[in-house]
VEXDREN-2710 file (C-alpha; in Angstrom, 1 decimal):
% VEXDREN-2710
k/r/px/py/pz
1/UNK/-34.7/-110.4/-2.6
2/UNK/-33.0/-109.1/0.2
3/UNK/-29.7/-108.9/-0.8
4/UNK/-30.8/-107.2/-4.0
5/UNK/-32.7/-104.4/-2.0
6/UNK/-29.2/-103.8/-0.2
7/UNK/-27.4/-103.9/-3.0
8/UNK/-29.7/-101.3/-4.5
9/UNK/-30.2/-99.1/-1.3
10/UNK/-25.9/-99.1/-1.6
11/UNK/-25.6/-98.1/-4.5
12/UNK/-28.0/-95.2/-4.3
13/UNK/-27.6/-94.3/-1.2
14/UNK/-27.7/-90.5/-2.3
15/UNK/-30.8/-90.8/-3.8
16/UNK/-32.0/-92.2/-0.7
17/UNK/-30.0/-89.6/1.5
18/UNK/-31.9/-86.9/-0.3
19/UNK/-35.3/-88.6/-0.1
20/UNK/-35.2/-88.6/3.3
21/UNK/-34.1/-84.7/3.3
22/UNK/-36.3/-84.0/0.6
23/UNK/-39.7/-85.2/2.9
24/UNK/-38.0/-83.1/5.7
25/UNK/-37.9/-80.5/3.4
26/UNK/-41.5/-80.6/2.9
27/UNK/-42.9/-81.3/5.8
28/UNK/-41.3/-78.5/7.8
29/UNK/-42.2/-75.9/4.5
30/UNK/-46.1/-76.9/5.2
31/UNK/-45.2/-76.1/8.9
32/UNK/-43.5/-72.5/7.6
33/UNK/-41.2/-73.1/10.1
34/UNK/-37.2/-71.5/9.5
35/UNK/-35.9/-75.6/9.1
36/UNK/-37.5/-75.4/5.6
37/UNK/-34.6/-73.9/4.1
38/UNK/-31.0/-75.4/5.7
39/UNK/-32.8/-78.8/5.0
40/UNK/-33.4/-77.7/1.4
41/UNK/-29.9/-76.7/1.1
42/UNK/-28.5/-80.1/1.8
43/UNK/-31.2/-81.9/-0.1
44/UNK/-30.2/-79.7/-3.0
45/UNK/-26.8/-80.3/-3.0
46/UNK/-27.3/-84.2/-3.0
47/UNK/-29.7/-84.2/-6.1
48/UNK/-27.1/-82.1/-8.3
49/UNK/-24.8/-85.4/-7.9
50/UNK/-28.2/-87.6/-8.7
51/UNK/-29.5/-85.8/-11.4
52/UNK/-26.1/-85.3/-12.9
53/UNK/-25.6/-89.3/-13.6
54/UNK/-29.2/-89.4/-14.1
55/UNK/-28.5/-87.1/-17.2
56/UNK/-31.4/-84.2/-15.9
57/UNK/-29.3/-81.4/-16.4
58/UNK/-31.9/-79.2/-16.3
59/UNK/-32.8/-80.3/-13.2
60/UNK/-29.1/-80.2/-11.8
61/UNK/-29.3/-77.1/-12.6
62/UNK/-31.9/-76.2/-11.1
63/UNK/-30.6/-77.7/-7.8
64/UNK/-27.9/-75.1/-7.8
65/UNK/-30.9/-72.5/-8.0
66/UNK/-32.5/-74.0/-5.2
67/UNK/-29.1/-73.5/-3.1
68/UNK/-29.6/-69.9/-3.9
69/UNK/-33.0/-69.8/-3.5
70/UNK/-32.5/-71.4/-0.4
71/UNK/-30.5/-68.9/1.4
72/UNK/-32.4/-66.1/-0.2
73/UNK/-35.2/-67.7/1.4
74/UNK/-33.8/-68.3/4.7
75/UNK/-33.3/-64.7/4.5
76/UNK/-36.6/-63.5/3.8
77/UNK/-38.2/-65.5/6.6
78/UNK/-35.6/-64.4/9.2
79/UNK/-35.8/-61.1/8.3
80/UNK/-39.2/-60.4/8.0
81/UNK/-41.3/-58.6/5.1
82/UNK/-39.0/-55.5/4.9
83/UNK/-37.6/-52.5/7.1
84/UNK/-40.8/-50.4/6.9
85/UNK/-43.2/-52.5/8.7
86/UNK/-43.9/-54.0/12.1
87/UNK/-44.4/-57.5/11.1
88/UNK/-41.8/-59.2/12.2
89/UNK/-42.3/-62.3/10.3
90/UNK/-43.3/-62.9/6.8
91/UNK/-46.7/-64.0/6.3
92/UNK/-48.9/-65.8/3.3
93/UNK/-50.3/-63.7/1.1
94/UNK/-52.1/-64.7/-2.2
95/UNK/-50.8/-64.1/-6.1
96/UNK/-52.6/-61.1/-7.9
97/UNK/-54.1/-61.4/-11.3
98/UNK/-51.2/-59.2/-12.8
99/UNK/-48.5/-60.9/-10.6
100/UNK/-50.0/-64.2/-11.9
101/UNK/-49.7/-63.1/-15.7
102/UNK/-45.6/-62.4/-15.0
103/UNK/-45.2/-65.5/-13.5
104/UNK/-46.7/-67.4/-16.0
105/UNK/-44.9/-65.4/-18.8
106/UNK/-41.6/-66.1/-17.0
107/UNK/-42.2/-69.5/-16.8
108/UNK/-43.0/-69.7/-20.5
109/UNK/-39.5/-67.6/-21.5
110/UNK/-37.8/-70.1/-19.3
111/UNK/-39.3/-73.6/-20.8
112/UNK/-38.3/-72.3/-24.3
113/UNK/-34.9/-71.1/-23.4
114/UNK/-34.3/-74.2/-21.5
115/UNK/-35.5/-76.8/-24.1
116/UNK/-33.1/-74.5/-26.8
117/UNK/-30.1/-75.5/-24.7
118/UNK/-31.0/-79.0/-23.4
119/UNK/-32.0/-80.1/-26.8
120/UNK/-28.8/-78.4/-28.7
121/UNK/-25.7/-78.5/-26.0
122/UNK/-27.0/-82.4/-24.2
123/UNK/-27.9/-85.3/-24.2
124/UNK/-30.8/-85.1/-22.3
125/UNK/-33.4/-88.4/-23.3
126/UNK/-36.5/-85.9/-22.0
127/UNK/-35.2/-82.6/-22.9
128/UNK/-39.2/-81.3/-23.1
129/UNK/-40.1/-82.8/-20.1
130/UNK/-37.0/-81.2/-18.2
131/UNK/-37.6/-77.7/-19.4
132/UNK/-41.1/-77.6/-18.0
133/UNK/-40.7/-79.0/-14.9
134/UNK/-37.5/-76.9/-14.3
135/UNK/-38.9/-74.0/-15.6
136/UNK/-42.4/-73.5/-13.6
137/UNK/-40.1/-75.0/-10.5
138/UNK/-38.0/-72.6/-10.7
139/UNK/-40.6/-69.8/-10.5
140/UNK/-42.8/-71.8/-7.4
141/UNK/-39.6/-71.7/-5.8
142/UNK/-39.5/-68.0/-5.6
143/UNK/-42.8/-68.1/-4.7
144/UNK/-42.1/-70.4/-1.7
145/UNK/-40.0/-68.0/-0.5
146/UNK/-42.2/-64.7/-0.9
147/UNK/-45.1/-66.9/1.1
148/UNK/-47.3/-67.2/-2.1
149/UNK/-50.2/-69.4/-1.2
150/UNK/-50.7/-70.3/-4.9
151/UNK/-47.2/-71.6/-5.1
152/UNK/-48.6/-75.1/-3.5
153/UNK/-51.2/-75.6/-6.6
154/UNK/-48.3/-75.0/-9.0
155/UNK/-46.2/-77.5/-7.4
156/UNK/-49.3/-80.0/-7.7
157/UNK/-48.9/-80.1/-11.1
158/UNK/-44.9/-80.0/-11.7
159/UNK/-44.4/-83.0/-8.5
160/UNK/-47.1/-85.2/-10.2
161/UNK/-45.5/-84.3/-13.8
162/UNK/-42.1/-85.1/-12.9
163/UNK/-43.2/-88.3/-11.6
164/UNK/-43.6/-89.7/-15.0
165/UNK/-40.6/-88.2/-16.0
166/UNK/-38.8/-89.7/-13.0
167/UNK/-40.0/-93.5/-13.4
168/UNK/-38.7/-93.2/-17.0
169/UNK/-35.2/-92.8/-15.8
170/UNK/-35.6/-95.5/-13.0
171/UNK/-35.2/-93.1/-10.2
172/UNK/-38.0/-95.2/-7.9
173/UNK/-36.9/-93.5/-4.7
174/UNK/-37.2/-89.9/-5.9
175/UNK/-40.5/-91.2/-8.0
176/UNK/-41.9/-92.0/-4.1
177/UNK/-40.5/-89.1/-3.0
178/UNK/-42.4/-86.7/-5.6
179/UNK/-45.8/-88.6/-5.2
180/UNK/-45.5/-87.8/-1.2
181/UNK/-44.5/-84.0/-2.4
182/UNK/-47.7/-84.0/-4.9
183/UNK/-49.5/-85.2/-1.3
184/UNK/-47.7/-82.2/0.6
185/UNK/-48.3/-80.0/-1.8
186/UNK/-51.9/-80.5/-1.5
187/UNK/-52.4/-80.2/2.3
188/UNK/-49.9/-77.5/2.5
189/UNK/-52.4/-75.3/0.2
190/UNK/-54.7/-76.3/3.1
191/UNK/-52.6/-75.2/5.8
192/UNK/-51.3/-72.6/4.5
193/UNK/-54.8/-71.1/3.9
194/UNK/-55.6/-71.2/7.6
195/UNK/-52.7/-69.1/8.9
196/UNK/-54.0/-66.3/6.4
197/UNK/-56.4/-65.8/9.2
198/UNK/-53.6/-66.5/12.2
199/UNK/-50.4/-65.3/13.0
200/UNK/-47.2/-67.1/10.5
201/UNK/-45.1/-69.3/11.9
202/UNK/-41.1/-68.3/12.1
203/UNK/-39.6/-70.2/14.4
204/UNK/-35.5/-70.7/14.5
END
């Protein structure tokens, strides 16, 4: 049993590389603190390589979003909410009704146009599966980034979908990982909540 447990930890030791970044990721996002988004970089980068042999190419492509986002967010947080304002920092604020409706239409688009190219153009095994969780990821993402507070509910639901999707393919480390993010996801809601009535968090 041993030796089988090494031989598995060698020969995903990227999966297991970005698990470890991936619940650094997440805890210092709950704590909005500046870490959140040079530590996403790097755990993005390392799950383009596992999703690519894993055959999620939706998700591996998403990944390189995240790189993006990641900066962009890095950005935003730095930087503060925008040149005509005081605040120096960027704080939570919660998703209006007609925000809400965008998102959700964009999200929609996205899942349709995604499934059209994963189930045409790959061989994905879960193409339907991939498109949503990619999709609606993609769009939380952005809303990381802005501060949304509602951005932790949506992630609820795509961490505890993917899981299923995830143990499917055999990925058991980033199945782990994504049940401790549908965890996260529910405390940082919680937290998150709180500093609406204290000052955010920015530290470098």
């Amino acid at each position: 049993m041993p030796d089988q447990l090494i031989s598995w930890a060698v020969s995903n030791w990227v999966e297991i590389t970005g698990t470890i970044f991936g619940l650094a990721y997440i805890f210092f996002s709950i704590k909005q603190h500046i870490l959140t988004w040079p530590i996403g970089l790097i755990t993005s980068v390392l799950y383009i390589y596992v999703f690519f042999v894993s055959k999620f190419y939706a998700d591996m492509a998403l990944q390189g979003y995240y790189v993006w986002v990641s900066i962009y967010g890095w950005y935003l947080w730095r930087k503060g909410p925008s040149s005509n304002t005081d605040e120096k920092t960027l704080k939570v604020t919660k998703t209006n009704g007609k925000m809400a409706l965008v998102l959700l239409l964009v999200s929609v688009v996205l899942t349709v146009a995604i499934y059209f190219i994963l189930s045409r153009f790959t061989d994905s095994p879960v193409p339907v599966g991939d498109a949503i969780t990619t999709a609606f990821s993609i769009v939380a993402t952005w809303m990381l980034a802005r501060k949304k507070l509602e951005h932790w509910l949506l992630w609820v639901l795509i961490d505890a979908f993917s899981m299923a999707l995830y143990i499917y393919k055999g990925l058991y480390a980033t199945t782990i990982l994504f049940g401790v993010y549908t965890i996260a996801a529910i405390i940082g809601y919680f937290e998150w909540r709180k500093t609406m009535k204290e000052p955010a968090t920015n530290l470098s």
